[in-house]
GUROMI-288237 format. One record per residue (C-alpha): residue in one letter; residue number from 0; z, x, y. Coordinates in nm, 4 decimals. Layout:
! GUROMI-288237
  type  seq        up      east     north
     A  NUM         Z         X         Y
...
! end
This chain:
! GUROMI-288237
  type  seq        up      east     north
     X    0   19.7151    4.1236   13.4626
     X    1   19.3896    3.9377   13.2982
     X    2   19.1762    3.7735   13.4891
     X    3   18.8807    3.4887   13.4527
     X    4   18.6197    3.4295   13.6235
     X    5   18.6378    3.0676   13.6819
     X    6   18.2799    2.8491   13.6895
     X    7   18.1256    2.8158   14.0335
     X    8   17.9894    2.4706   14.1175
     X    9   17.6058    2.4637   14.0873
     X   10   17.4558    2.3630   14.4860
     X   11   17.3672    2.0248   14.4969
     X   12   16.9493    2.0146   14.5258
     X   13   16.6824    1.7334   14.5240
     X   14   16.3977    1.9857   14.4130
     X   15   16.2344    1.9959   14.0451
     X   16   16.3708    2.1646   13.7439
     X   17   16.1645    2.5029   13.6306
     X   18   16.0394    2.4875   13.2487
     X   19   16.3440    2.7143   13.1654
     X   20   16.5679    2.4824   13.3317
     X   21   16.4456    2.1658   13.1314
     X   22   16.4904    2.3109   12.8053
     X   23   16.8085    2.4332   12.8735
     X   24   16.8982    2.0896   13.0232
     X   25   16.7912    1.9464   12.6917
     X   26   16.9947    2.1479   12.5159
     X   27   17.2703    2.0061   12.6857
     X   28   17.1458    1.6674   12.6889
     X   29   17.0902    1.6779   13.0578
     X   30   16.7280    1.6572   13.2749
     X   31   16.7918    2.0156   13.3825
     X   32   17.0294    2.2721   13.4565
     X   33   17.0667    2.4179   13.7922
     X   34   17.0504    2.7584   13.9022
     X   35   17.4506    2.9100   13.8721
     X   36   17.5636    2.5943   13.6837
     X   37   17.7462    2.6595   13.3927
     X   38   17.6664    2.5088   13.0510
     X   39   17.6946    2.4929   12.6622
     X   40   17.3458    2.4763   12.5236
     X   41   17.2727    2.3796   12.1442
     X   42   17.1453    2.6648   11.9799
     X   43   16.8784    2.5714   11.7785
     X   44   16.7605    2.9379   11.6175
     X   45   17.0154    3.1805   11.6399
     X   46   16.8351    3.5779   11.5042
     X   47   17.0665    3.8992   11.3732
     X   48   16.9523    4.1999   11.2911
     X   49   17.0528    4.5467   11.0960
     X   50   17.1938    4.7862   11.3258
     X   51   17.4239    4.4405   11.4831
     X   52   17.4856    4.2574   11.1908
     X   53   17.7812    4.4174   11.0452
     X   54   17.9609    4.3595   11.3470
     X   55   17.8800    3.9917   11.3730
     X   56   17.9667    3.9571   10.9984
     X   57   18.2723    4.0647   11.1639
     X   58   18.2880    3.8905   11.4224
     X   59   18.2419    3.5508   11.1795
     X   60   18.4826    3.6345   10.9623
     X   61   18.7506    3.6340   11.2641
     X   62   18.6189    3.2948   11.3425
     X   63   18.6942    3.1913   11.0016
     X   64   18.3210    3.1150   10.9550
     X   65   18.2296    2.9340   10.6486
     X   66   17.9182    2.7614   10.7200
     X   67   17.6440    2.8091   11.0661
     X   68   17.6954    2.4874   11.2819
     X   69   17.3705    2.6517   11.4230
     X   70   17.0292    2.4541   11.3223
     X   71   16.9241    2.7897   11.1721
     X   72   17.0676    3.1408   11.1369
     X   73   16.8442    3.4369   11.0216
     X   74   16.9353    3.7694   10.9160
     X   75   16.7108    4.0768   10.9212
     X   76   16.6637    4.4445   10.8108
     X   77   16.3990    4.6419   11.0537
     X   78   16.5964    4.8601   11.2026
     X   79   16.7186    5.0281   10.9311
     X   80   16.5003    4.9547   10.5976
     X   81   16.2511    5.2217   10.6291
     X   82   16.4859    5.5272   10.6750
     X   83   16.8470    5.3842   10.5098
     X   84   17.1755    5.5823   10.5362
     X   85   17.4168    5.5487   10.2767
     X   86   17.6027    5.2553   10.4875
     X   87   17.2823    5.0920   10.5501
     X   88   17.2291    5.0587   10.1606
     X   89   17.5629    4.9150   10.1270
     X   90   17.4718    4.6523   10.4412
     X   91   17.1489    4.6231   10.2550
     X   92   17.3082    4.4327    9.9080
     X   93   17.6245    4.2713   10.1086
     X   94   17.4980    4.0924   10.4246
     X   95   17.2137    3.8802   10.2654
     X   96   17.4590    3.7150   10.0549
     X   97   17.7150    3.6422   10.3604
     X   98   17.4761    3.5198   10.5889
     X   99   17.2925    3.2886   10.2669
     X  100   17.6140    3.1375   10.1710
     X  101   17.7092    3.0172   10.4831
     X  102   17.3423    2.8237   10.4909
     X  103   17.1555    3.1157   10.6897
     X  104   16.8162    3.2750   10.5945
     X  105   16.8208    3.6366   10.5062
     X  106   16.4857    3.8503   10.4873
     X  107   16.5135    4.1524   10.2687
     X  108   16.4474    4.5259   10.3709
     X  109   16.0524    4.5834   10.3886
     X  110   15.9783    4.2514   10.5580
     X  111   15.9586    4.4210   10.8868
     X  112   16.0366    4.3109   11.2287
     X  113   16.2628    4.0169   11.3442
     X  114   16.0705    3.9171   11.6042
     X  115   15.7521    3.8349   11.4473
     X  116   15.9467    3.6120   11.1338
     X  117   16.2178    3.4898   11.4126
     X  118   15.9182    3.3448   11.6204
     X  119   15.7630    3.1606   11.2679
     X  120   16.0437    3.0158   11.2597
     X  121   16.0538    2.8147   11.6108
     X  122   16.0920    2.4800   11.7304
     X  123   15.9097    2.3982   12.0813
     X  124   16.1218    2.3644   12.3699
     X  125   16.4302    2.4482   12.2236
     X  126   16.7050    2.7279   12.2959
     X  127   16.8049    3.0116   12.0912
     X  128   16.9505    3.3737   12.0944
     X  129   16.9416    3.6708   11.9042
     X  130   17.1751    4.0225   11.8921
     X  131   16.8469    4.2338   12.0047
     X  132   16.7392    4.2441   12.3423
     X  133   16.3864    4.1685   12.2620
     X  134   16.4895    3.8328   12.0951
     X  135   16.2568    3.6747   12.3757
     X  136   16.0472    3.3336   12.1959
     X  137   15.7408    3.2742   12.2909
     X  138   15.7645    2.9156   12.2606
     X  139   16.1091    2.7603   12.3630
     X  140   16.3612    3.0374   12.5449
     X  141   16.6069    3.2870   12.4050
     X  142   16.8610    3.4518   12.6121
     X  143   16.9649    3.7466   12.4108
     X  144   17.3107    3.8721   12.3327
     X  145   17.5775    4.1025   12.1769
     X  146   17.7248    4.0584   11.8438
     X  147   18.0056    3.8587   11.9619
     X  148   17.8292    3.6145   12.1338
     X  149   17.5673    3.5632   11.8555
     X  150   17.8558    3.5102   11.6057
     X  151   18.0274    3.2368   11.8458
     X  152   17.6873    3.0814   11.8550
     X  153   17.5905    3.0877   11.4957
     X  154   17.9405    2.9502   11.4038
     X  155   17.9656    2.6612   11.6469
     X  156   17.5855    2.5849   11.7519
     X  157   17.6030    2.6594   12.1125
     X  158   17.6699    2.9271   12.3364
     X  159   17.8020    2.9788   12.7046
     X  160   17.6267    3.0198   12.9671
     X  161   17.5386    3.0479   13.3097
     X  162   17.2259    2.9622   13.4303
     X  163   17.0269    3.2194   13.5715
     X  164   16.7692    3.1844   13.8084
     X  165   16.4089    3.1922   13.7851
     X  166   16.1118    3.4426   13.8322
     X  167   15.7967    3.2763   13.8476
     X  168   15.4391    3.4994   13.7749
     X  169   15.1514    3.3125   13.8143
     X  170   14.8363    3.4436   13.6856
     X  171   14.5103    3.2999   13.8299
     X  172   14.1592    3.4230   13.7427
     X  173   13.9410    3.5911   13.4686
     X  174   14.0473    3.7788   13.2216
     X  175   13.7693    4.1071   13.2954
     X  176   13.6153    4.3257   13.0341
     X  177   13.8323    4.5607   12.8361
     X  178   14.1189    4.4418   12.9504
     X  179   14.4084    4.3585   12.6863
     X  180   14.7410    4.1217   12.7131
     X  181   14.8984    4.4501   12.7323
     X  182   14.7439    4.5395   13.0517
     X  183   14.8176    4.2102   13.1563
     X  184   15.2368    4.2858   13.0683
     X  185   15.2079    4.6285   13.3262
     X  186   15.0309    4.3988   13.5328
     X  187   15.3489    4.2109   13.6236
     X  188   15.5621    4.5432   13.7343
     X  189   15.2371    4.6865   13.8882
     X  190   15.1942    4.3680   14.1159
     X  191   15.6028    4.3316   14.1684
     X  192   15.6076    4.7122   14.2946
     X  193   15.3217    4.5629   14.5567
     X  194   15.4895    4.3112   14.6587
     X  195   15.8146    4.4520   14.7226
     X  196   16.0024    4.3255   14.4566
     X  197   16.0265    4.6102   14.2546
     X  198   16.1328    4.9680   14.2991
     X  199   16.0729    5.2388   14.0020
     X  200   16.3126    5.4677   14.1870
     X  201   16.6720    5.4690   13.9912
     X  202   16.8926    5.4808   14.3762
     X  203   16.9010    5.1652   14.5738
     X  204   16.6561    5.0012   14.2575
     X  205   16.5020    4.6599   14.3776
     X  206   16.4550    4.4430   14.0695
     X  207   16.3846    4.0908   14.1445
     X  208   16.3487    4.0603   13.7914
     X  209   16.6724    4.1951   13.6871
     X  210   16.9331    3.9156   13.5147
     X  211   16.7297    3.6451   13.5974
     X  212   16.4552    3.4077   13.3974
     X  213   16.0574    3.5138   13.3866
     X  214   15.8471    3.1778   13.3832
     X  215   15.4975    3.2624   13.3126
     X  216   15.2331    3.0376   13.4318
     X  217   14.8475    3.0252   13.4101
     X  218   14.7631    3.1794   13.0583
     X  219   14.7536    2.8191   12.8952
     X  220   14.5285    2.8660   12.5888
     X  221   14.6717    3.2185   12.4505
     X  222   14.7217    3.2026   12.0790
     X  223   15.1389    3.2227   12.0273
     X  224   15.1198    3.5288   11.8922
     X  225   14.9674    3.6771   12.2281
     X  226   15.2140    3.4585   12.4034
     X  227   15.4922    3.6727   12.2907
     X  228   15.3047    3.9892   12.3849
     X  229   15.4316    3.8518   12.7814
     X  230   15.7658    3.7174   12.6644
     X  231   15.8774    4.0582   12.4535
     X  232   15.8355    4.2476   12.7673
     X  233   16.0491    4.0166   12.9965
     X  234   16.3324    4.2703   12.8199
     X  235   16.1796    4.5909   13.0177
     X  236   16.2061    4.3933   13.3040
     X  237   16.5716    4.3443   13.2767
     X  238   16.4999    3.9620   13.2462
     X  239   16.7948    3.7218   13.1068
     X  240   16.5186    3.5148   12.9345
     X  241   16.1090    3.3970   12.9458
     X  242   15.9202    3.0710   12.9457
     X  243   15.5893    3.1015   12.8731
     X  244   15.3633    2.7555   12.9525
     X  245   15.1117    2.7271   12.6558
     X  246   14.8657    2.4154   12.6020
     X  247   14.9528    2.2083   12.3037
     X  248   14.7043    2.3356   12.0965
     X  249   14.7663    2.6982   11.9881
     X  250   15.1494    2.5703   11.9137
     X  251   15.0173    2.3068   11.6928
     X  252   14.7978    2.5847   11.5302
     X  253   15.0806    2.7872   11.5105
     X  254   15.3506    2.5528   11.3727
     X  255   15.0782    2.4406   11.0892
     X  256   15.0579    2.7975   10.9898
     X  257   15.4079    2.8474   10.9791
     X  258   15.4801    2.5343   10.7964
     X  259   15.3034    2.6610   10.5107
     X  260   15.4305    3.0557   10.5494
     X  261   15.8199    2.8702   10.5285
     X  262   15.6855    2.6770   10.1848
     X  263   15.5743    3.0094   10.1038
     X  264   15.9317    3.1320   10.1424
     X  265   16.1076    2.8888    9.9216
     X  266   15.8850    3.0001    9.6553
     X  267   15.9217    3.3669    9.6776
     X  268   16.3240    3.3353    9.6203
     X  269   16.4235    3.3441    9.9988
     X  270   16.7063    3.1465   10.0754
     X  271   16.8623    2.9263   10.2421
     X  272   16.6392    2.6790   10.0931
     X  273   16.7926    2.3701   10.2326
     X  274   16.7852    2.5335   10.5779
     X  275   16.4288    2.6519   10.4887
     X  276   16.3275    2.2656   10.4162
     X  277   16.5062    2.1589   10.7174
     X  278   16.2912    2.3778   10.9998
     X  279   15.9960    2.2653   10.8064
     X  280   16.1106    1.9055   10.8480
     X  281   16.1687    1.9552   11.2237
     X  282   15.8185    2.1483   11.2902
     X  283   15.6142    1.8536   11.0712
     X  284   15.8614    1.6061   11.3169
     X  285   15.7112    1.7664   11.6449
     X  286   15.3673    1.8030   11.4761
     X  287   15.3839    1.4216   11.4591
     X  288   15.4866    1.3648   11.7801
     X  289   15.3633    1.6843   11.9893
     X  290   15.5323    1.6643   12.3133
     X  291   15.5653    1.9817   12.5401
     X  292   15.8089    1.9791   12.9037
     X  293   15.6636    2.1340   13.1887
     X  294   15.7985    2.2319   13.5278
     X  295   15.7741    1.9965   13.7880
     X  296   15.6006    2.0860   14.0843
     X  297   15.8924    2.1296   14.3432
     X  298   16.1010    2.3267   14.1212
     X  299   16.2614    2.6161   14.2872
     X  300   16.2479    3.0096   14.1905
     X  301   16.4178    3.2729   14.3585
     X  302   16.0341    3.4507   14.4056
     X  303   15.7087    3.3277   14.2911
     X  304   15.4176    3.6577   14.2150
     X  305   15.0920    3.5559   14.1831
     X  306   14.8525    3.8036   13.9307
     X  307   14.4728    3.7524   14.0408
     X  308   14.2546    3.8678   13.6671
     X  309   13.9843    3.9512   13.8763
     X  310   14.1613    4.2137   14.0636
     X  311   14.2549    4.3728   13.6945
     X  312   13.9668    4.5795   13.6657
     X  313   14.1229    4.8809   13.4520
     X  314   14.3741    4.9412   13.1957
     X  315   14.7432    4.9703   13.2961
     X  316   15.0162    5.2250   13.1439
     X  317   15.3772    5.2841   13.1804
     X  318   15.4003    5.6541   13.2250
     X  319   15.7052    5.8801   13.1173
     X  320   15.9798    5.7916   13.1075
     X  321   16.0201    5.4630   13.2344
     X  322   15.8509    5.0613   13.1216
     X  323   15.8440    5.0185   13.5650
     X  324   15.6566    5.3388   13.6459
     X  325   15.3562    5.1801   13.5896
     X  326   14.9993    5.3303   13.7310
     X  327   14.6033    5.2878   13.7384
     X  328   14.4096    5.4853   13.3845
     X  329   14.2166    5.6327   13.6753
     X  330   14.5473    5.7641   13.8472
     X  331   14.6656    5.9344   13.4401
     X  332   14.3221    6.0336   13.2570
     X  333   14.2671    6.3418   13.0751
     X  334   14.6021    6.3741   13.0405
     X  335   14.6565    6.5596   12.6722
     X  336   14.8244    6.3416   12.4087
     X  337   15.0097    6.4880   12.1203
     X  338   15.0907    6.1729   11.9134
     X  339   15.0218    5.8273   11.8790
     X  340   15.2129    5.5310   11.7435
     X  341   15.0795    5.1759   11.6810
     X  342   15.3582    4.9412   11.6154
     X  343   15.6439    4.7288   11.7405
     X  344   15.7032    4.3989   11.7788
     X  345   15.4342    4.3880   12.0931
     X  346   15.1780    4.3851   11.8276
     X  347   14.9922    4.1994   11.5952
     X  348   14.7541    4.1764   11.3139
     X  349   14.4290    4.1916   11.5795
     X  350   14.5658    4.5385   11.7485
     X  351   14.5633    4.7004   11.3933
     X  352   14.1704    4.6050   11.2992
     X  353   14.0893    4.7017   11.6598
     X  354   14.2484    5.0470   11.6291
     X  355   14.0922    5.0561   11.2658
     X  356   13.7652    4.9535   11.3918
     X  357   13.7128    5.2495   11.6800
     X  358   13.9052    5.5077   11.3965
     X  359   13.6357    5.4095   11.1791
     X  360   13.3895    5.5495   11.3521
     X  361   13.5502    5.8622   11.4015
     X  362   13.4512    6.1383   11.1194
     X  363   13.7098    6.4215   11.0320
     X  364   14.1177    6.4536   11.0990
     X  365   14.2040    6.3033   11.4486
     X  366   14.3257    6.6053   11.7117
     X  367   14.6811    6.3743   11.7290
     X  368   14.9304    6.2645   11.4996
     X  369   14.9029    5.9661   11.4797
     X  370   15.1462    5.6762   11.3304
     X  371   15.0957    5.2794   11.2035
     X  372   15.3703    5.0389   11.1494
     X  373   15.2449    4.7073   11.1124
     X  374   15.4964    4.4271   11.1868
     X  375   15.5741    4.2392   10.9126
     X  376   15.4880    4.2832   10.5395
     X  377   15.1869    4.0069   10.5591
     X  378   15.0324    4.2213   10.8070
     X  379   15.0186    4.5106   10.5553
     X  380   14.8950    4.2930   10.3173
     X  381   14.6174    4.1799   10.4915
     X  382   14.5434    4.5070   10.6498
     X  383   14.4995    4.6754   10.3277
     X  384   14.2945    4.3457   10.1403
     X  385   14.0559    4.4386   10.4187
     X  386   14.0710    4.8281   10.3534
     X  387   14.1971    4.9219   10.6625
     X  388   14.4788    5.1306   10.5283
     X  389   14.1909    5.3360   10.4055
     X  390   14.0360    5.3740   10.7330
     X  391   14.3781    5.5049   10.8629
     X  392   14.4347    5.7308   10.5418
     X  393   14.0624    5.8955   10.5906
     X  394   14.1733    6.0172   10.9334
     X  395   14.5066    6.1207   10.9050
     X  396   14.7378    5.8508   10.9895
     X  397   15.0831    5.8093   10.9014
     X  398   15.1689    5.4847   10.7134
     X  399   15.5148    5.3436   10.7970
     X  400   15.7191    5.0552   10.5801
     X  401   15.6436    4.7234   10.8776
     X  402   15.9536    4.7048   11.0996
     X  403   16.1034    4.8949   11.3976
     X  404   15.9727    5.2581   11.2937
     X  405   15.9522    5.4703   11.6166
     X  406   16.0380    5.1981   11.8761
     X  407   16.3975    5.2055   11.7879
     X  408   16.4466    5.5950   11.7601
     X  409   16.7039    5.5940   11.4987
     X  410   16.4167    5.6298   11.2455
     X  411   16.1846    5.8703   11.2104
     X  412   16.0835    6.0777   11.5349
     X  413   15.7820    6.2467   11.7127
     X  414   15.7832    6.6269   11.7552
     X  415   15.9912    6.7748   12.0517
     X  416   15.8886    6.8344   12.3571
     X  417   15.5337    6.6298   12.2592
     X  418   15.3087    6.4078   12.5091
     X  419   15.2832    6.0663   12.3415
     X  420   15.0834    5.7052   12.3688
     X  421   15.2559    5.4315   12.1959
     X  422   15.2470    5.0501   12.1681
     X  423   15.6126    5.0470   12.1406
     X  424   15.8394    4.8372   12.3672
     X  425   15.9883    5.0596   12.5832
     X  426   15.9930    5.4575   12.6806
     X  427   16.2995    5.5621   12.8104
     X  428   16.3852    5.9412   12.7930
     X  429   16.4681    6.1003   12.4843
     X  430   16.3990    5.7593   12.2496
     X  431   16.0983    5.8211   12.0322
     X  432   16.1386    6.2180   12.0577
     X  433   16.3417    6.5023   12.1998
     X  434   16.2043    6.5360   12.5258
     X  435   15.9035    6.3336   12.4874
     X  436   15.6923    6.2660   12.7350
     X  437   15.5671    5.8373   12.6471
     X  438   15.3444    5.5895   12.8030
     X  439   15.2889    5.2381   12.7142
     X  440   14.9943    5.0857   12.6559
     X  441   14.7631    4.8798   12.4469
     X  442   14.6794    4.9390   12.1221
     X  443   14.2816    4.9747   12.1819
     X  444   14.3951    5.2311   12.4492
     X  445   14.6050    5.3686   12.2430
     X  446   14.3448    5.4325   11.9622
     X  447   14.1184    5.5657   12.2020
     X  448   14.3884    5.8170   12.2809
     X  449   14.4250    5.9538   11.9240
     X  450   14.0326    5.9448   11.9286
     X  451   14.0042    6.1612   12.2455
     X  452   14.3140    6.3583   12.2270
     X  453   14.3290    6.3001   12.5595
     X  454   14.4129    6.0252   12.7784
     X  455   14.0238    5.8738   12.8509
     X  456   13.8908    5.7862   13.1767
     X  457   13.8079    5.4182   13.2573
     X  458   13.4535    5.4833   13.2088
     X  459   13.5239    5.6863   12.8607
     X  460   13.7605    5.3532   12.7519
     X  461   13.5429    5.1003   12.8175
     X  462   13.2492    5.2291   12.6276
     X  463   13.4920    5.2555   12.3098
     X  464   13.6016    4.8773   12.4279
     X  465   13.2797    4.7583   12.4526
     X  466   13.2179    4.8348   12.0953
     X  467   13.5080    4.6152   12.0256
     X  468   13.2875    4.3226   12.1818
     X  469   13.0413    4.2193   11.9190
     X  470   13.3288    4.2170   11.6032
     X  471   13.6353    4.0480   11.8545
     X  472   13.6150    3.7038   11.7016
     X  473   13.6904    3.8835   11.3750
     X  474   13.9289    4.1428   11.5086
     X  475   14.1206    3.9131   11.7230
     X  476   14.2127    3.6651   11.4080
     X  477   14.5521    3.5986   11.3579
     X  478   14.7657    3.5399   11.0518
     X  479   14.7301    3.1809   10.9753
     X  480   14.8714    3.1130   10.6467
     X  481   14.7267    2.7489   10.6049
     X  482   14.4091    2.9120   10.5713
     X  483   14.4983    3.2284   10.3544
     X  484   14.4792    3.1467    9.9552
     X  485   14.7451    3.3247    9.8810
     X  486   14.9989    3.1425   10.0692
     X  487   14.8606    2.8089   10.0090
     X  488   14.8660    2.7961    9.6608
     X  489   15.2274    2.9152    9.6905
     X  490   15.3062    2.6628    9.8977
     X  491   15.1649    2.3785    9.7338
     X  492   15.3931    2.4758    9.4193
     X  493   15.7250    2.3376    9.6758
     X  494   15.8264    1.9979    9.6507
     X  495   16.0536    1.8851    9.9643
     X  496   16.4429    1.8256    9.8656
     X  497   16.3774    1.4875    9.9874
     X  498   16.0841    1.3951    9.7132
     X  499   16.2702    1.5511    9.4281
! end
């Protein structure tokens, strides 16, 4: 006997739409969607990736898939580029082809993660999905999926769906000395476990979190790239999705950078160029016209948790082995630390010449092994034009090809049995090592860690963090390719389908 689940009527309601809720509803060409209501939203960026995309290829080929109905479809290779198996190669020449010819936009092996192209490649307020969990936009909203469901979308531009409901975290405040965005992610469970919405205990679990929507309020002016910092992590809280409300101005700083890294593109040999042209089109559109939705004021969430910065004195970690078991530096210091890995898709070029600037000081081999995988191939670039690879060389560090590296466990592996600090996404037992014993926290922490050996006392951090203070506005500089030579002159060589 089959049987279907048939769609329950969404409750009538006079309140506000959520942010979430408007940009699904304009995905469907509606004000909003309710809470339960099923719908069909247009899928406007639609992300696959390695370890997935052989069985959507699959999966498209059963739906007789000759060309994406999806605004754009793009296919990457982090999770398996740095360490390929003998299939992988094969994946490697064969799927970049397949998902080109049917208009899509394949990256090649080396590029690194998915995440930090997928999110260059945004339109605001718009929906999308992606066959990795962490496919979470900072700008816009993503609600992940399996291969199956990515296919169906890619092929015919939308995707089912019913709408979850939402999770609002408002952060009011300061942001206090030392403290990172990556505090401010353990912040959320930290606050949640105080306020009774979250248990880290595994029988009778209380998630509030869990299959619903995280809207993020209160952080206005972060740059994007910190934005997704909050919106990656909404997948270790078991979240469905994440809105994150930004000002207009760090998207527009964004989307001008990205404009010229997709020009960039076209002249390096990716493809599809016509979709490539397109997405620049649509960003130069907004630019022209920039317009961002906002909640309204009565919208309804099923819990609202309200962050005070002032209270978030200290650095937070998640502690072994689990992204909810989160705890106080002062409740985990001089715990010894084995190894150390800086990477993922939680970080960015600024996390790298932090660590780099606090290693620099440091004379000799570092007492931990310690590992860098920048995100994307750019960041290498830069990194190494402004000879921090040979600040991470002179100490001992292990260089990885950008993309997933440790995070995803299938690649190479810390030692058995070790105590580690990583940057990486999530630590559940057994993923970056046999046994391993892994807490999660920033990458300045983190560096202080390999530094120390030892997991540092508040006092011990924020004298290293403090030193951090009088280079930030160069650290902290992001990848903005309409100010990089390089990528300029590149870009200017492109002339838009439309002129020729």
């Amino acid at each position: 006997m089959t049987v279907f689940q048939l769609p329950v009527e969404a409750q009538a309601s006079t309140k506000g739409y959520t942010l979430a809720q408007k940009m699904v509803g304009k995905a469907c060409g509606a004000a909003g969607v309710r809470a339960g209501q099923y719908c069909e939203p247009k899928m406007t960026t639609v992300g696959s990736q390695d370890t997935t995309g052989p069985m959507t290829r699959d999966e498209l080929k059963d739906l007789a898939c000759l060309g994406f109905s999806a605004d754009l479809v793009m296919q990457s290779f982090c999770h398996t580029g740095a360490y390929p198996k003998p299939i992988d190669v094969i994946t490697h020449h064969t799927l970049p082809d397949f998902i080109m010819n049917r208009g899509g936009v394949s990256l090649r092996p080396g590029d690194g993660i998915i995440h930090s192209w997928l999110n260059r490649m945004l339109v605001p307020d718009t929906v999308g999905t992606g066959g990795d969990s962490h496919t979470r936009f900072p700008i816009g909203i993503s609600f992940p999926a399996g291969s199956g469901l990515v296919a169906f979308a890619a092929a015919t531009g939308v995707m089912p769906l019913d709408m979850p409901e939402s999770v609002l975290v408002r952060f009011k405040g300061e942001l206090q000395p030392g403290i990172t965005l990556r505090d401010l992610v353990n912040a959320i469970p930290h606050q949640a476990i105080k306020d009774g919405h979250l248990t880290v205990e595994k029988a009778g679990k209380v998630n509030i979190f869990s299959g619903r929507v995280l809207e993020i309020e209160g952080l206005p002016t972060l740059k994007v790239e910190q934005a997704f910092e909050l919106s990656d992590s909404s997948a270790e809280r078991s979240a469905a999705g994440c809105s994150i409300k930004l000002d207009k101005e760090p998207i527009i700083e964004y989307l001008n950078s990205n404009i010229v890294m997709l020009k960039w593109m076209i002249a390096e040999g990716y493809g599809d160029v016509r979709t490539i042209t397109r997405r620049i089109e649509e960003m130069e559109a907004w630019l022209a016209n920039p317009e961002l939705m906002e909640a309204d004021k009565d919208a309804e969430y099923a819990a609202i948790i309200e962050i005070d910065l002032n209270e978030v004195k200290e650095p937070i970690v998640a502690c072994p082995n689990d992204p909810d078991d989160v705890k106080l530096l002062s409740e985990v210091a001089g715990q010894k630390i084995d190894e150390v890995f800086i990477g993922s898709c939680m970080t960015n070029i600024g996390h790298f010449r932090a660590a780099g600037n606090l290693l620099d000081k440091y004379n000799g081999q570092l007492p931990t092994r310690l590992w860098v995988s920048p995100p994307t191939k750019m960041d290498a670039s830069q990194l190494s034009d402004e000879g921090y690879y040979s600040i991470f060389g002179r100490v001992g560090a292990r260089t990885e090809m950008p993309g997933c590296s440790l995070c995803m466990g299938n690649q190479a592996r810390v030692g058995d049995n070790t105590t580690v600090v990583s940057t990486s996404t999530r630590n559940f037992p057994n993923r970056l090592g046999n046994n391993a014993n892994v807490y999660l926290s920033s990458a300045e922490l983190a560096a202080v860690a390999a530094i120390e050996g030892k997991l540092p006392t508040v006092a011990e951090y924020m004298k290293y963090a403090k030193s951090l203070d009088a280079v930030a506005a160069e650290t902290y500089r992001y990848l903005n390719f309409d100010q990089i030579k390089n990528y300029t002159d590149k870009a200017d060589t492109i002339i838009s389908i439309k002129e020729a």
